[in-house]
TINU-575243 format. One record per residue (C-alpha): residue number from 1; residue in one letter; chain; x negated, y negated, z. Coordinates in pm, 1 decimal. Each point is the difference from the previous one (the first is absolute). Layout:
% residues N
    k  r  c         x         y         z
  NUM  a  A         X         Y         Z
...
//
This chain:
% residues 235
    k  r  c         x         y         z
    1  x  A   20373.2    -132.5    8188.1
    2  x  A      94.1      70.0    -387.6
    3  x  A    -252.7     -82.5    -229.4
    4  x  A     137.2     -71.1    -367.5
    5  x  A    -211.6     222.6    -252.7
    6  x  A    -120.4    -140.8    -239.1
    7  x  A      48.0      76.0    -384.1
    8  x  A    -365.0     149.7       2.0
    9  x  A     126.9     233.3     277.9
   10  x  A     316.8     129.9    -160.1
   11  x  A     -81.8      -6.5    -344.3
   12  x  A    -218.5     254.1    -188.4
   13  x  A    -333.0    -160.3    -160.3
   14  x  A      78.4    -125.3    -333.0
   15  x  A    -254.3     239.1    -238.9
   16  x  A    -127.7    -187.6    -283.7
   17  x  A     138.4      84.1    -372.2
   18  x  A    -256.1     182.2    -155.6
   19  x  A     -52.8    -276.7    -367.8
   20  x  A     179.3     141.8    -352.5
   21  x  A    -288.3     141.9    -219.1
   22  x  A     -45.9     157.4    -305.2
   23  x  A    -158.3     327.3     175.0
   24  x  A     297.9       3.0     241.8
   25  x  A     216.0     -23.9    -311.9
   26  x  A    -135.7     259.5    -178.9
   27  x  A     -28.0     245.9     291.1
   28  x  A     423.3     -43.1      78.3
   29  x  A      36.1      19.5    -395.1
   30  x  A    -142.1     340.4      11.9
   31  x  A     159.3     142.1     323.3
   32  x  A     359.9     -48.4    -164.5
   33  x  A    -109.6     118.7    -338.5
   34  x  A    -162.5     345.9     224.4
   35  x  A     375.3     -38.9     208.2
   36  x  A     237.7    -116.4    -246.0
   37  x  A    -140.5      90.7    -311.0
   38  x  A    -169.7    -248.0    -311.5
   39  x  A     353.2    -195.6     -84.3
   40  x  A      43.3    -118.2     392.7
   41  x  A    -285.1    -191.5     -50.2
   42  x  A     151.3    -325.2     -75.3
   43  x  A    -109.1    -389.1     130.7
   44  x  A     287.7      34.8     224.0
   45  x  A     -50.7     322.2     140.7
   46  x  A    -359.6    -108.4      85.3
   47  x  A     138.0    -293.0     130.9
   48  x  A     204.1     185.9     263.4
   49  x  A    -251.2     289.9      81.4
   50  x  A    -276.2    -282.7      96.1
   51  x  A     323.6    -227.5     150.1
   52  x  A     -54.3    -257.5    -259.2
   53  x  A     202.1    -214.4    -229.8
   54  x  A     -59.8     138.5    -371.6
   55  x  A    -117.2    -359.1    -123.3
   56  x  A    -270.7     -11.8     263.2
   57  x  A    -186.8     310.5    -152.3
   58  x  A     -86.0    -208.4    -316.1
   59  x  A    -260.1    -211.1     200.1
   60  x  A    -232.3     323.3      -5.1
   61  x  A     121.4     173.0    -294.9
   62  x  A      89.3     -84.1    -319.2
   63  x  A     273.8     208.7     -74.0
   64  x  A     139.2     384.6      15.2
   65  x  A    -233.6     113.6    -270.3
   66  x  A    -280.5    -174.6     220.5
   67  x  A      98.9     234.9     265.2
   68  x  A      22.6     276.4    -170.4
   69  x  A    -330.2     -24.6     -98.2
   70  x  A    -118.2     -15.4     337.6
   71  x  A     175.8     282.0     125.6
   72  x  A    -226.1     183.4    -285.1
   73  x  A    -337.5    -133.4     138.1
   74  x  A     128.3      79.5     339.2
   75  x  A      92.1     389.9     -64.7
   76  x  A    -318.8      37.3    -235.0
   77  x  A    -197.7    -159.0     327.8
   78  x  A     115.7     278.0     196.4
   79  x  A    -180.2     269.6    -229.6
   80  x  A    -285.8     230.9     226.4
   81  x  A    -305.5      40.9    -269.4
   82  x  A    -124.6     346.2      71.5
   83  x  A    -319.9      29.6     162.0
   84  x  A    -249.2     151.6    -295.6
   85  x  A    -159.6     324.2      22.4
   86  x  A    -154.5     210.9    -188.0
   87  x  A     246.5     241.5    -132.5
   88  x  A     161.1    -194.3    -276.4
   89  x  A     331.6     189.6     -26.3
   90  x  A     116.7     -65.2     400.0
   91  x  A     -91.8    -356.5      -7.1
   92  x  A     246.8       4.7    -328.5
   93  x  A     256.1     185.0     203.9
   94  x  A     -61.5    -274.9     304.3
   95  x  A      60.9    -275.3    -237.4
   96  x  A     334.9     146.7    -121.9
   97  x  A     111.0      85.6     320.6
   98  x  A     -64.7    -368.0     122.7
   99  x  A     161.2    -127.1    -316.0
  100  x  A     361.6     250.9     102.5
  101  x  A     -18.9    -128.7     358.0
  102  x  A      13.4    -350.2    -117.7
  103  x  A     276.6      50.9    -222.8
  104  x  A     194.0     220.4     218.1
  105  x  A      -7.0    -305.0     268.0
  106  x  A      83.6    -263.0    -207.5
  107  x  A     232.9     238.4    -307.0
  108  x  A     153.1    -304.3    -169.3
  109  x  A    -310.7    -135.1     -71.8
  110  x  A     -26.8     221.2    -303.1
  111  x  A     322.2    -166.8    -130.4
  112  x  A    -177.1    -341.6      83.0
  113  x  A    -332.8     118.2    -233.2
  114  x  A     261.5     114.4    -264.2
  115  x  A     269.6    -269.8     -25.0
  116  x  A     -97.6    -366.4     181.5
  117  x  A    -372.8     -38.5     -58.3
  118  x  A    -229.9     -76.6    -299.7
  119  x  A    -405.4      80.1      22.6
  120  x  A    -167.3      -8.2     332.8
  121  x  A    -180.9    -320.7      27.8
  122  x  A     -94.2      37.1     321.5
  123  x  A    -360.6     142.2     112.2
  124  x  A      57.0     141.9     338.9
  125  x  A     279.3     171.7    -208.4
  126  x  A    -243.0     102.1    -264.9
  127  x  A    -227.5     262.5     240.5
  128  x  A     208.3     310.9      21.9
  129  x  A      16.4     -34.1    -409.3
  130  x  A    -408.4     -57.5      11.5
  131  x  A     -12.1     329.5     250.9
  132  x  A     173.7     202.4    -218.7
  133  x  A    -178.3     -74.9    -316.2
  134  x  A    -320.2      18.5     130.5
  135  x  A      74.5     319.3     148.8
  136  x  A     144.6     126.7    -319.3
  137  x  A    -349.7    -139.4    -201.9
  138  x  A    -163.2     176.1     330.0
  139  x  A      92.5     331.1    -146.6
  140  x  A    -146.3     -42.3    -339.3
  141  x  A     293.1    -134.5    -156.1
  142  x  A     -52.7    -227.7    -322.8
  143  x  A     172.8    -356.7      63.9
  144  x  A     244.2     128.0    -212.7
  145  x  A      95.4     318.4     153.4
  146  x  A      20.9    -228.1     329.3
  147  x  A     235.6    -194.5    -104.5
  148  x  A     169.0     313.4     -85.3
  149  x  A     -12.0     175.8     299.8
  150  x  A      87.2    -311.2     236.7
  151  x  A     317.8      15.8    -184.2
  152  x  A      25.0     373.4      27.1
  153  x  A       0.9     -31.1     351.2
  154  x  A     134.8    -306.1      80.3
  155  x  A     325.3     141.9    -178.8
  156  x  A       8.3     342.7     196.7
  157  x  A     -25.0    -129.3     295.3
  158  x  A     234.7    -307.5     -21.8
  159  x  A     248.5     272.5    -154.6
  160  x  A     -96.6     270.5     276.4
  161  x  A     118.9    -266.2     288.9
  162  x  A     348.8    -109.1    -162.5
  163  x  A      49.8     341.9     -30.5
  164  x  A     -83.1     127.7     288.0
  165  x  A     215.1    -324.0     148.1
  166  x  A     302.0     207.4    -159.1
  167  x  A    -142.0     363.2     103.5
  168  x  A    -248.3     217.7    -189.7
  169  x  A     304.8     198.7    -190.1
  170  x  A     279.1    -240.7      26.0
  171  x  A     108.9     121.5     319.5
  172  x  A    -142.6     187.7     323.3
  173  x  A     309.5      37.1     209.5
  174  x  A     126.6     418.9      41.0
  175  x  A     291.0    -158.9    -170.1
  176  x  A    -124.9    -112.1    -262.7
  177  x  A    -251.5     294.7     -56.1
  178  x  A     260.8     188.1      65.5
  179  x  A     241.1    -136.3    -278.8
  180  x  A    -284.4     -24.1    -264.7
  181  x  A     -68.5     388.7      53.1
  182  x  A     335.2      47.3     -90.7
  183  x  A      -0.5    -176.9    -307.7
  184  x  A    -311.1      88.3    -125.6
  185  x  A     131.6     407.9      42.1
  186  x  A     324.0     -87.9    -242.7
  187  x  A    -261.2    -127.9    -267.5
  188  x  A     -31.6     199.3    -335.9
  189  x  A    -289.5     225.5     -15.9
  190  x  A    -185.9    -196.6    -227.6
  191  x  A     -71.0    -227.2     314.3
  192  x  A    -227.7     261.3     110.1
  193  x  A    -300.6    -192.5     117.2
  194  x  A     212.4    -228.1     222.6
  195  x  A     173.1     289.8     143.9
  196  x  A    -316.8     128.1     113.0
  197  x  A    -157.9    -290.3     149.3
  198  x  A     321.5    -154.1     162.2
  199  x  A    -115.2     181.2     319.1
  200  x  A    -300.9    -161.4      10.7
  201  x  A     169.5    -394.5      -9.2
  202  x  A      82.0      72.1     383.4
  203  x  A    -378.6      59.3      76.9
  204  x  A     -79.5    -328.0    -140.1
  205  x  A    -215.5    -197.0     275.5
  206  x  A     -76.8    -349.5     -63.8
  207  x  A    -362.7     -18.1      68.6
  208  x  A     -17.3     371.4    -144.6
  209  x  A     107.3    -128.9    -358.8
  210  x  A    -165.0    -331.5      29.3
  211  x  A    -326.7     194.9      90.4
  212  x  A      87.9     248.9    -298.9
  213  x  A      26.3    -259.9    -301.4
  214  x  A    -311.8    -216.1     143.0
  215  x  A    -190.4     330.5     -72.1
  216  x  A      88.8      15.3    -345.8
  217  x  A     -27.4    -391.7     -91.8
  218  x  A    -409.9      77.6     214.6
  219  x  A     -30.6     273.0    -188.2
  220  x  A      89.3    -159.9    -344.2
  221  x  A    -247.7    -250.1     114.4
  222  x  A    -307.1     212.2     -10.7
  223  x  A      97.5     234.2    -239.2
  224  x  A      14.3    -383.6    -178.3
  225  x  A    -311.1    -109.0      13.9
  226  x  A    -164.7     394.0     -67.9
  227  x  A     127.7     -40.9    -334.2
  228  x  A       0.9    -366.6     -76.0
  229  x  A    -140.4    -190.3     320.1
  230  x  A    -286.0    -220.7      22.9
  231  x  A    -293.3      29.4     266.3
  232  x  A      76.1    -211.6     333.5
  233  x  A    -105.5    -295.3       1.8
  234  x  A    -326.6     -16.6     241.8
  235  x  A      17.7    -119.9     302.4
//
């Protein structure tokens, strides 16, 4: 005897559509700016990563520059605040190090800070600024100095990570070592100081060089506050 199946039987369960928000939004906004890079981050490209009609987005955001401020809370959410210890200097390094993970992950962020975005408004936003500074006053730094140094390091390592994006000396392939040995041996003598540390360029590690110029910004830091600090605030 044949049985007819029924549509339940031959049809795969119908899953429900997970609903449009402005977290969903935000979190396909930033996986085609991490993929595609800041300019494929349009309302219609959203629109087709979440498998959306562009139009529909604007019940949960107001506009691009909307999401593009989210995408800045969300990266900034995704800093790891150090534990603290005692030793000043490594929980400095630990905060940097944090702070070039995050922007190694998310790269065209830094553009976003630079070029789409006016002050950070938002609070959750807000606490890796607050950690810094109060690890900066945490040294002995005067508010002014602070201010000072968050820049100084803010700046290095924002500028370490694009340039590390590109390679440490412009190039790391045996080609291109290769061809930049050969150039810099047909310079004049009076290039003699980049004749003799060309070689080096090729031993340039990443995380060797990143360690190497947070020692001299920690350094400047408590040579800093010898000379013109304040005492810590107490705890």
């Amino acid at each position: 005897m044949n049985v007819k199946a029924t549509a339940s039987q031959t049809s795969p369960p119908v899953r429900p559509r997970v609903p449009l928000s402005r977290e969903r939004i935000i979190e396909a906004a930033l996986r085609v700016m991490d993929a595609e890079g800041l300019e494929a981050v349009t309302m219609r490209r959203i629109g087709r990563e979440l498998g959306v009609e562009a139009m529909s987005l604007y019940n949960h955001v107001e506009d691009k520059h909307d999401i593009l401020d989210g995408i800045c809370e969300r990266v900034m959410a995704e800093f790891e605040f150090p534990e603290p210890g005692h030793d000043w200097a490594e929980t400095c390094r630990r905060g940097a190090r944090s702070w070039r993970r995050l922007l190694q992950a998310h790269p065209d962020v830094m553009r976003l800070f630079a070029e789409e975005r006016g002050p950070v408004t938002s609070v959750d936003s807000m606490r890796p600024m607050e950690y810094a500074l109060q690890l900066f006053r945490q040294a002995g730094l005067s508010d002014r100095d602070t201010a000072q140094a968050f820049h100084a390091f803010g700046g290095y390592i924002q500028g370490f990570v694009i340039m590390e994006m590109g390679s440490i000396a412009g190039g790391t392939t045996k080609s291109h070592l290769e061809r930049h040995k050969e150039i810099t041996a047909e310079l004049p003598e009076e290039f003699e100081a980049l004749r003799a540390v060309d070689p080096y360029f090729a031993e340039c590690d990443p995380d060797e060089q990143f360690e190497f110029g947070l020692d001299l910004l920690i350094r400047g830091v408590l040579e800093r506050v010898r000379d013109h600090g304040r005492e810590a605030p107490e705890r």
